[in-house]
N, C-alpha and C positions, 0 to 999 in steps of 0.2 A: 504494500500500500504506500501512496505519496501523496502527498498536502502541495499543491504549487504556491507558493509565495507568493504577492503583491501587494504593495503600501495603494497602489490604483485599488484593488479589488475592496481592501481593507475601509478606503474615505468612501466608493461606493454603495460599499452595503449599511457604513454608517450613515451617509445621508438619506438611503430608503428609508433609514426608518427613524429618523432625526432625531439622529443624533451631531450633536456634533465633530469633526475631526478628532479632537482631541480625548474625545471622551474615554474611557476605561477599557479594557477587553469584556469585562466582568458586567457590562451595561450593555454589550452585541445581543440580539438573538441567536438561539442555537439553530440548527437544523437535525429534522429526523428524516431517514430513507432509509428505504431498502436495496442491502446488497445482495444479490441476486448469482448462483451458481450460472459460469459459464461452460456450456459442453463441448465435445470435438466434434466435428461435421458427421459423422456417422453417426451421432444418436441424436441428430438433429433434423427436422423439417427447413426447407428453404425460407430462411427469413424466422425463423422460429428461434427462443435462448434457452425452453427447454425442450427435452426430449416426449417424446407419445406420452408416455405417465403420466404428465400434468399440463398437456401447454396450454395458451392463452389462442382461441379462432373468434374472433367476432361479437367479443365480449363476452364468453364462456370458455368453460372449462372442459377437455376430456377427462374424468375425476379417474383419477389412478382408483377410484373405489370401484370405479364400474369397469374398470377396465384388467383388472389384475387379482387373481383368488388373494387373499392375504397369506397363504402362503410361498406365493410367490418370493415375496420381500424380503423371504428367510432363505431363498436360493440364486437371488442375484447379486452383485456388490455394492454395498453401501454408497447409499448416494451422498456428498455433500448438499446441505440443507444453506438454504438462503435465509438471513437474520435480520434483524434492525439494529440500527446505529443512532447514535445523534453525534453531532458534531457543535459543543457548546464552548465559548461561544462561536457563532455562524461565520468566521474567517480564516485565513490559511492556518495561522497557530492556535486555533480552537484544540481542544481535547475531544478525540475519538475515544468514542465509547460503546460496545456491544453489549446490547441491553436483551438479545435474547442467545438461545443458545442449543441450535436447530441442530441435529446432522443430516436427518433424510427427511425431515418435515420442511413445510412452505409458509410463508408468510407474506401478506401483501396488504395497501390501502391503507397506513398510517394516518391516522387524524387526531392532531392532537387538539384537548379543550380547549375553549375560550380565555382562562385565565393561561393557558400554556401548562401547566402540572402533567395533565395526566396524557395518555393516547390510547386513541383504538386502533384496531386492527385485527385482518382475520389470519387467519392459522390453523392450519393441521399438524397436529404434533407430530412427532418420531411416532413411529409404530401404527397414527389412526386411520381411518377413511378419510373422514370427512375437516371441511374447514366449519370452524366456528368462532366466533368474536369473543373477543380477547380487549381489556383493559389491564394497561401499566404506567408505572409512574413514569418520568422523565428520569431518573436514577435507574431505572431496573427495579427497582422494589415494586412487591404489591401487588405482581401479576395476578390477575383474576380473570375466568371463566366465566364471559354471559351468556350463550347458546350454547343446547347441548341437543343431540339426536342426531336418528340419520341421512342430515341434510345438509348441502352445503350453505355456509352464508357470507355474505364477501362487503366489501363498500362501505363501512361503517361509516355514520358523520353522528357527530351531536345536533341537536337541535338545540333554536337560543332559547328555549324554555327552561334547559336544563334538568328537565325531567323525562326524556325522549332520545330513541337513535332510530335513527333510517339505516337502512342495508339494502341490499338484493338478496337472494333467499330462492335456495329449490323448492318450497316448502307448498309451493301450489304444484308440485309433481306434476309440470307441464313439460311437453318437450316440443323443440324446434320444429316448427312442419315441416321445412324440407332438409333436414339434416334426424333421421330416426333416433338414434343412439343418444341424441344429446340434451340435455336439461336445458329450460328457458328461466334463465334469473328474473325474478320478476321484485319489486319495492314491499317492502314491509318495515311497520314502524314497531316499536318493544318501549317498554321503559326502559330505564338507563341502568336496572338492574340485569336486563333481558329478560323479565318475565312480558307477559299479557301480548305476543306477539300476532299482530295482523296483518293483513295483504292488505295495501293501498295502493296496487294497480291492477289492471282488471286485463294486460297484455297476455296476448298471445305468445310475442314471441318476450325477447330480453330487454328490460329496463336495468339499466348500470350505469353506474360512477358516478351516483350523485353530488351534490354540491348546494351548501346553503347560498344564495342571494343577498346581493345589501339588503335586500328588501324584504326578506324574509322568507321566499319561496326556494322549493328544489327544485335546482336543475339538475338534469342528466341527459342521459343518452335515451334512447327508443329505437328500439327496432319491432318495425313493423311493416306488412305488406297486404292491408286489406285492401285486395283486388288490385294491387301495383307488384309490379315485378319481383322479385324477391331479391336482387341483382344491389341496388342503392337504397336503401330502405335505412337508415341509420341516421337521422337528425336529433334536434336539440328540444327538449319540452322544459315545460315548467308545470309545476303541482304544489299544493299548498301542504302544508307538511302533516293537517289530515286526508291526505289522498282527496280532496277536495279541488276541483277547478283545474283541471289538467288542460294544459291550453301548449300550443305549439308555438317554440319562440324564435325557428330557422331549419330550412332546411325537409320540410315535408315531402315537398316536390323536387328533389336534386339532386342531380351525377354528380356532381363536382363539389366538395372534395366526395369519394365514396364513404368514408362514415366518419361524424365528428365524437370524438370522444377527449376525455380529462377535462373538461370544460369546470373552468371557476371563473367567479367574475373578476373585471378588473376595476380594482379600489378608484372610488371616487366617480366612476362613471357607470352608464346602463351599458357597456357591451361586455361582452363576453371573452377568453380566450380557449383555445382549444387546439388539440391535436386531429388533422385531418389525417385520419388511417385510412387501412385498406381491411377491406373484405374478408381475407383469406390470410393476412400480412401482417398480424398485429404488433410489430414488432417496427413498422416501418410509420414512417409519416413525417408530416410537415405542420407547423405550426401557423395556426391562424386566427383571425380574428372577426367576431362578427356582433355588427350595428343592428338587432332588430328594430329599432327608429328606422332606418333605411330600406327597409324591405325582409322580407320573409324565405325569400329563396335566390339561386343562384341567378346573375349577381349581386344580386340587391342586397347591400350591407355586410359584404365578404371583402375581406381585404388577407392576403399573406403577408405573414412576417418574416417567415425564413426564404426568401423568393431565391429561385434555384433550385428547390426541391418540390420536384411537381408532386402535385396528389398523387399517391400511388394507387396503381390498380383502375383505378376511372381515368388516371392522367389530368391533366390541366384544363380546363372548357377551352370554347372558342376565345376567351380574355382570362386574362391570369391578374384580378387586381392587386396590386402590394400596397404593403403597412403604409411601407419608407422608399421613395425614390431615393433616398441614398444608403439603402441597402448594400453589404460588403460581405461577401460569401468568409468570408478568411480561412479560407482551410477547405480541406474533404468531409463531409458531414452529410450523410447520404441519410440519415434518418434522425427522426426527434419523438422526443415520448416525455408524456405526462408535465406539460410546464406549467410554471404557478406563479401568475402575476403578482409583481410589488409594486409597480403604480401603474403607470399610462405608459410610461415605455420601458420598465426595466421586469425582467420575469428570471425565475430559478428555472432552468431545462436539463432533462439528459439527453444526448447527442454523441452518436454512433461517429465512432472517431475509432478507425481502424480496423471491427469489427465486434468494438465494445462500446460500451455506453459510459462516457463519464459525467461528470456534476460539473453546469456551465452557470455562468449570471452571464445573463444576454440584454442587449437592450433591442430595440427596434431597427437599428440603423446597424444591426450584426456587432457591434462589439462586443468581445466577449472576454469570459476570463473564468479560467478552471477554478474551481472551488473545492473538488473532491474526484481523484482518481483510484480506485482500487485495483483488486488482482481481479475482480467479478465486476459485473454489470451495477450500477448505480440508478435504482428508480423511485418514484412516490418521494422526488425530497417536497418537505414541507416546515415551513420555520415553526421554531419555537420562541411563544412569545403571546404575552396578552395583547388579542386582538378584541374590536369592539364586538359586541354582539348586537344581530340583526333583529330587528322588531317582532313580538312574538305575535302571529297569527291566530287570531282564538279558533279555537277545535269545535266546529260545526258537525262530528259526526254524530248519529244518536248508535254505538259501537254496539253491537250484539255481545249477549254475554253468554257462557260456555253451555248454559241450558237450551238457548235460543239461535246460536250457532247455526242453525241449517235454517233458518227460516228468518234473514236479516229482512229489516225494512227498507222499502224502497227509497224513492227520491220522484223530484219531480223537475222536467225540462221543458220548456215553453221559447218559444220564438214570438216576439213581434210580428215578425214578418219574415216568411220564407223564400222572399222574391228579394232579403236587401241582398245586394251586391251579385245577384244571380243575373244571366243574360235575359234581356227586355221581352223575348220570345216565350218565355217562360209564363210571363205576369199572366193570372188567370186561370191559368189552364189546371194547374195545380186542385186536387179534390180532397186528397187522401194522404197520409203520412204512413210507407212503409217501415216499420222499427222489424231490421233484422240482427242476429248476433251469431259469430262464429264462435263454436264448443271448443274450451278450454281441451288441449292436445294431451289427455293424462294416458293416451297409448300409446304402442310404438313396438317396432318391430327389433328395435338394438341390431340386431346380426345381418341386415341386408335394407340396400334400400330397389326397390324393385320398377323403379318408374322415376327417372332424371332426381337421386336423391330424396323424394319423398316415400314414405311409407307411414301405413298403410296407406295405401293409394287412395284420393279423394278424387282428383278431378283431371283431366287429361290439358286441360286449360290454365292452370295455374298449379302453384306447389299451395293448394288452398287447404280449409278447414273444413269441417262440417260445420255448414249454412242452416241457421233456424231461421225461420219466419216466425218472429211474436204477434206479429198480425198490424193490422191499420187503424191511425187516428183521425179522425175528420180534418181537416184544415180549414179555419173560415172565413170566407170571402173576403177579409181586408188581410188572407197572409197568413194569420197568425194559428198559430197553436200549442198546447198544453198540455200535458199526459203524463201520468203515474208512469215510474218506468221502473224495474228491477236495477237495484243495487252489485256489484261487482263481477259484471259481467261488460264485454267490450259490447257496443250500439253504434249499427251504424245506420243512414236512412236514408231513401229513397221519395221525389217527390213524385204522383201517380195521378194519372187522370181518373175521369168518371168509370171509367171500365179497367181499374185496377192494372194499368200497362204504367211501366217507369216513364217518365220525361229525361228524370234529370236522376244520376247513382251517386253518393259517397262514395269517396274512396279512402276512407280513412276511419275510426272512431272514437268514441266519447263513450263516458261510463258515468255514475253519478256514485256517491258513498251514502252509505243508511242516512236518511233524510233531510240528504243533502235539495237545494233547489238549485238548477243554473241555467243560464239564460244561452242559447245558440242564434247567433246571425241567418241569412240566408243559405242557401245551397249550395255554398261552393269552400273554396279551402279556408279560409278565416271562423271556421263553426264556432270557435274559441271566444271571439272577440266581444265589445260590448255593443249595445247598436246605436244606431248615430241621433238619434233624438231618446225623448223617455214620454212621447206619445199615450195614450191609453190606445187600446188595441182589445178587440172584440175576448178575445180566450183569455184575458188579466181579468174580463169581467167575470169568467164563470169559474165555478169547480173545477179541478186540472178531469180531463177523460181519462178511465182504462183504454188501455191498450183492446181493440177488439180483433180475439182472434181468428185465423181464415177455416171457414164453414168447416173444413174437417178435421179442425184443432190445430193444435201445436205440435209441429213433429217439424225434423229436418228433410232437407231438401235431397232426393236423389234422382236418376236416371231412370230405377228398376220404378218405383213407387210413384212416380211423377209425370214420367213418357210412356214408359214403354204401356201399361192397362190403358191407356189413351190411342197411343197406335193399335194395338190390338183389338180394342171395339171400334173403332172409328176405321183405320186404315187397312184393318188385317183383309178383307173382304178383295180387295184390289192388289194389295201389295205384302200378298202372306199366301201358302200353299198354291193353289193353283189361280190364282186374281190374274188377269191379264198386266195389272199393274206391273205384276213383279219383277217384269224385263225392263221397264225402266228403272224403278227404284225399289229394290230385293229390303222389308222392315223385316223380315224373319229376324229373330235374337239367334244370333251368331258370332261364332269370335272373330274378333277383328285384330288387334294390333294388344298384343300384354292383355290384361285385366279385361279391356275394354270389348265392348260389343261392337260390331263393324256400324248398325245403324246410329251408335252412339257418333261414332266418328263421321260418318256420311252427314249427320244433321249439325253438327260442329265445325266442322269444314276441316277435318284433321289439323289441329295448334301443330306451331312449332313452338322449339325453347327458346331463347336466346339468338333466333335469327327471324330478320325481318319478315314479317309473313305477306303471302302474297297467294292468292286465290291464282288458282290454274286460267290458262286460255279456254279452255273446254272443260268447265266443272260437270261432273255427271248431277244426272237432278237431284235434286234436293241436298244438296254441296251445298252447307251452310248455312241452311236457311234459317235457324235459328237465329243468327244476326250480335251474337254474343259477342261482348269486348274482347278479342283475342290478347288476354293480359301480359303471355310472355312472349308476344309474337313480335318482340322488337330487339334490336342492338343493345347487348346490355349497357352502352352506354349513350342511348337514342333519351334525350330528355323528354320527348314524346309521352312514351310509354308511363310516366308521373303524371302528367295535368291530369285536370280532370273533362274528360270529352265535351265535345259544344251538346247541349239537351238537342231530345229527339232525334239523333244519330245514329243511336244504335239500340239492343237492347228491345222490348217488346215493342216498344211503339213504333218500331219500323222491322219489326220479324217478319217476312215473308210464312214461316212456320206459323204463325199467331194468326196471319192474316188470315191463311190457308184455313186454319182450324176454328174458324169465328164467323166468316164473310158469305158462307155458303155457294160460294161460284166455283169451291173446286169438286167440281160432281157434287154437288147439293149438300158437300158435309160439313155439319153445323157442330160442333161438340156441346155437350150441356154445360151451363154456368161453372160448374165447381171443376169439371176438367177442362174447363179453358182457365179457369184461374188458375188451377197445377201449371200448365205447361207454362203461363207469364209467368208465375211463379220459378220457377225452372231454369226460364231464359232471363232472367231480370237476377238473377243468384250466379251468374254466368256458366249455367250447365255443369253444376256439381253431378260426378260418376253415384258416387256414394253417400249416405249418411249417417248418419249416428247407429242407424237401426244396421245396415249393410256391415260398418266395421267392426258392432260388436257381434257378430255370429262367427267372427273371426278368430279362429282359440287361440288360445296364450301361446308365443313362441318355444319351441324347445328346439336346441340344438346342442353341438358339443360343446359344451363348457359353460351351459348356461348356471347350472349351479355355484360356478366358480363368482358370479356378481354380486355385489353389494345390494346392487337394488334388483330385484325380478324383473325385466319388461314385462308388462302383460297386456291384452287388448281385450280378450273377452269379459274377467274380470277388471279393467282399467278402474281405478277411483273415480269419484267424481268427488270435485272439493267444492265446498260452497265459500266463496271467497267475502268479505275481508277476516271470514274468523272468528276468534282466535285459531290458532294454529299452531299453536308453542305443546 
């Protein structure tokens, strides 16, 4: 290990935090980070610092629990274990000090308290499975244990209450939809003791790395892909720290960077800084900064600071804005991780210098100066030091308690107007409010993924979820609407004409917390925001509506259950056994391509992944007529494939398929009310294969070595968690 010396480094860190020149060593803040085991390229992934056992893909983890019997680790050789350090005080002749004392266990996410005393952070001991959070003093004294079970839990931060911590958490036993094998870390808040822990996001996939706000709010990461590509899906949200008011703060709709993560704010002002990563790369990236006063997505209120290092894995867009025109690369520095702003231009970074990561002070304009080099990788540095605390947000949830646990109360969402800031074609037409939700992913196949990384296979159009229909709320004629809606589950909504056909689709969602109220904009990406006058508006006058569900209840959305008894009374006669139809267009249930039915595919227009899609010169009939948003049929890095479509484009209200089965001019067949609402229903969910009912007849996986895991995959018996909890 070596310390670089500098009398510059020494008056800079003192003026960050004003002190003057001359002041004491004994008056510096310290610094805490994690050193971090480096491996030789054989036990490493490209771009990766650990090996298969634990590494870091996309803000999760491969858990060496799920992946290795525990007896393993009594027959391969002892791995060195990554530790924490502080560096007091925070300049070159500071005193090094290891406060923990790992050999094959991991440790990550140091946050230390408000006054500076104490830290958190998560850890998996020598010998365990799993990671769980961890409180110590800045001496090394006093370690204590706040999580225990078998789950992982990662992110700690305190809340300015002082009574509270936020984490990410396996603890809704959800997993990735198109990665089988893999846990989705989702937000949970605990007391400060770890007990009374709850879920306070309602994500599908991973919420990580949060971060307190001047303001009082978390920010983190999200990843998510409802009905957007699975490809760039990684932006910035904000949530209040009872999982309350989840609102998007950059980045919804954006390739460029591909995912923002380490994000803290920067003291004194509303923007933000972060590490623009990669997808598949987490080890790689660029450091940048983002205005949401300036806009909400690429470009708008994106500036680089380390300009030279493009986003990796998406690459740079059409425009690369920077911090600092006088930006000064000084060196080879091919990557950057986890930085943490000390004012408007000066931040703490690690920076990939040779093949390792050391401990840099950086400002804007690239100057820099080493702080801390070790023999291992240097990340999560974070000062030590009383900082101010953030204004405390009063807790609006009404929290289930351990008897009532599975039957939380709901909340209530209302609109002003569902036409502000929606395209002008819209205004009117609007009747009905579709509320759909995609089922929490608690199956999974671990040992194969059998259709482009997803399993069990859902949809041949997307790496989706199973699609429920909670059913529709009236909208009234000046716009607006109001409705009781279920508590911790993702919602997303669809605006519908008189005859229950989409206009206009979300591509994103919203969730509310036990009785919680929040207000949504129009129909388009801002659903977050507040509205631009405070009007009275027709549904403020009345009672919020139940949700009414569609004629033949609540169930999710499939292929077998939703087309095909619809083809088969309706079309079987023509286009089934011996119908003349049949030589034009063959609906007989047949296999077609994997899983799928061939008439599934013939009426889908067979999706591609990841490549532009494009309709043949000569489609055979009925190629596509369902008219569905082809969600992965673009470039993964086509910014296309994110907005959200112009209304009446796509989707039922211009299905040739819907047309066909409603209009009576194709040979006089009219379907009855409830199976033309299936098939919009169908096509407006964008042609889900399977659903809830189809994956779970699906028995639990067994293969070899499935005893050897920590956790059983299972699908037929899968959990079902009723989220926010408890859950401790």
């Amino acid at each position: 290990m070596r310390i670089h010396r500098s009398l510059a480094l020494l008056a800079a860190i003192a003026s960050l935090h004003g002190f003057a020149h001359t002041c004491s060593a004994e008056d510096l803040p310290g610094i805490v980070f994690v050193s971090d085991i480096i491996f030789g390229p054989k036990y490493e992934w490209p771009g990766q610092t650990r090996p298969g056992q634990a590494h870091w893909r996309e803000g999760y983890l491969y858990q060496r629990a799920t992946a290795q019997h525990p007896l393993e680790r009594t027959m391969t050789p002892t791995r060195p274990g990554q530790n924490l350090y502080t560096l007091i005080p925070a300049r070159p002749d500071g005193k090094l000090t290891r406060i923990t004392h790992l050999t094959d266990g991991e440790l990550f996410d140091p946050e230390p308290s408000y006054d500076g005393k104490t830290i958190l952070f998560s850890m998996r001991r020598d010998g365990e499975d799993w990671f769980n959070l961890y409180e110590i003093n800045v001496d090394g004294t006093g370690l204590v244990q706040l999580t225990d079970g078998p789950y992982d839990d990662f992110d700690p931060i305190y809340l300015p209450d002082e009574k509270h911590i936020i984490f990410s958490t396996t603890r809704g036993h959800t997993y990735i939809r198109c990665m089988p094998p893999t846990n989705a870390f989702v937000l949970a808040r605990c007391d400060r003791d770890g007990k009374n822990i709850y879920l306070i996001s309602a994500n599908n996939e991973t919420d990580y790395l949060p971060s307190v706000m001047d303001d009082g709010r978390i920010v983190y990461t999200r990843w998510e892909y409802t009905d957007k590509p699975l490809w760039r899906a990684q932006g910035l949200w904000t949530v209040n720290p009872d999982g309350t008011q989840v609102s998007t703060l950059w980045g919804n709709q954006t390739v460029w960077p591909d995912l923002l993560k380490d994000v803290r704010c920067i003291p004194g002002s509303r923007r933000v800084m972060f590490t623009g990563s990669a997808h598949h790369n987490w080890f790689s990236g660029s450091v940048g900064i983002v205005d949401p006063d300036k806009g909400l997505n690429f470009p708008h209120g994106l500036t680089k600071v380390t300009a030279g290092v493009e986003w990796p894995e998406s690459g740079n867009g059409p425009i690369d804005p920077v911090e600092s025109p006088c930006y000064h690369r000084g060196g080879q520095y091919p990557a950057y991780f986890s930085p943490y702003p000390l004012s408007e231009r000066d931040f703490l970074v690690s920076a990939n210098r040779g093949g390792k990561f050391a401990l840099y002070m950086m400002d804007v304009d690239g100057n820099r100066e080493l702080v801390y080099e070790g023999v291992n990788h240097v990340f999560h540095a974070v000062p030590l030091r009383r900082r101010p605390r953030p204004p405390v947000i009063p807790d609006r949830v009404n929290w289930p308690t351990r008897e009532n646990r599975l039957n939380p109360e709901g909340g209530v969402i209302y609109s002003y107007s569902v036409y502000q800031g929606a395209p002008a074609q819209l205004r009117g037409k609007a009747k009905f409010l579709r509320v759909l939700s995609i089922d929490h992913k608690t199956y999974t196949y671990w040992h194969k993924r059998p259709y482009l990384s997803t399993g069990p296979v859902v949809s041949a159009i997307q790496s989706d979820g199973v699609k429920r229909v909670l059913g529709t709320v009236p909208i009234e004629p000046d716009g607006s609407v109001s409705f009781h809606a279920p508590s911790g589950i993702p919602l997303h909504f669809q605006l519908l004409d008189g005859e229950y056909r989409a206009l206009q689709t979300m591509r994103s969602f919203v969730n509310v917390m036990p009785g919680e109220k929040r207000g949504c904009l129009g129909c388009h990406e801002l659903h977050s925001k507040s509205p631009e006058n405070d009007a009275v508006f027709t549904a403020q006058t009345k009672e919020p509506r139940d949700i009414t569900p569609p004629p033949w209840g609540q169930d999710t959305v499939s292929y077998v259950r939703y087309v095909r008894p619809v083809m088969d009374k309706y079309c079987g006669k023509c286009h089934q056994g011996d119908g003349e139809g049949r030589k034009k267009l063959d609906l007989t249930a047949r296999p077609g391509f994997l899983i799928f039915e061939e008439p599934y595919l013939i009426l889908t227009g067979r999706p591609t992944w990841a490549t532009p899609y494009k309709i043949p010169k000569d489609p055979p009939p009925g190629f596509g007529i369902a008219n569905t948003i082809m969600v992965e049929g673009y470039d993964t890095r086509d910014p296309a494939a994110y907005v959200t479509p112009p209304p009446m484009t796509r989707l039922s209200y211009r299905s040739k398929l819907i047309e066909m089965a409603s209009s009576g001019k194709h040979h006089g067949v009219k379907v009855d009310p409830v199976s033309l609402r299936k098939l919009i229903a169908w096509v407006d969910t964008m042609c889900p294969y399977r659903g809830d009912e189809e994956v779970r007849e699906l028995p639990d996986p067994v293969f070899q070595g499935v005893d050897w895991l920590a956790v059983r995959p299972r699908i037929k018996t899968a959990p079902r968690i009723v989220r926010p909890g408890p859950v401790d």
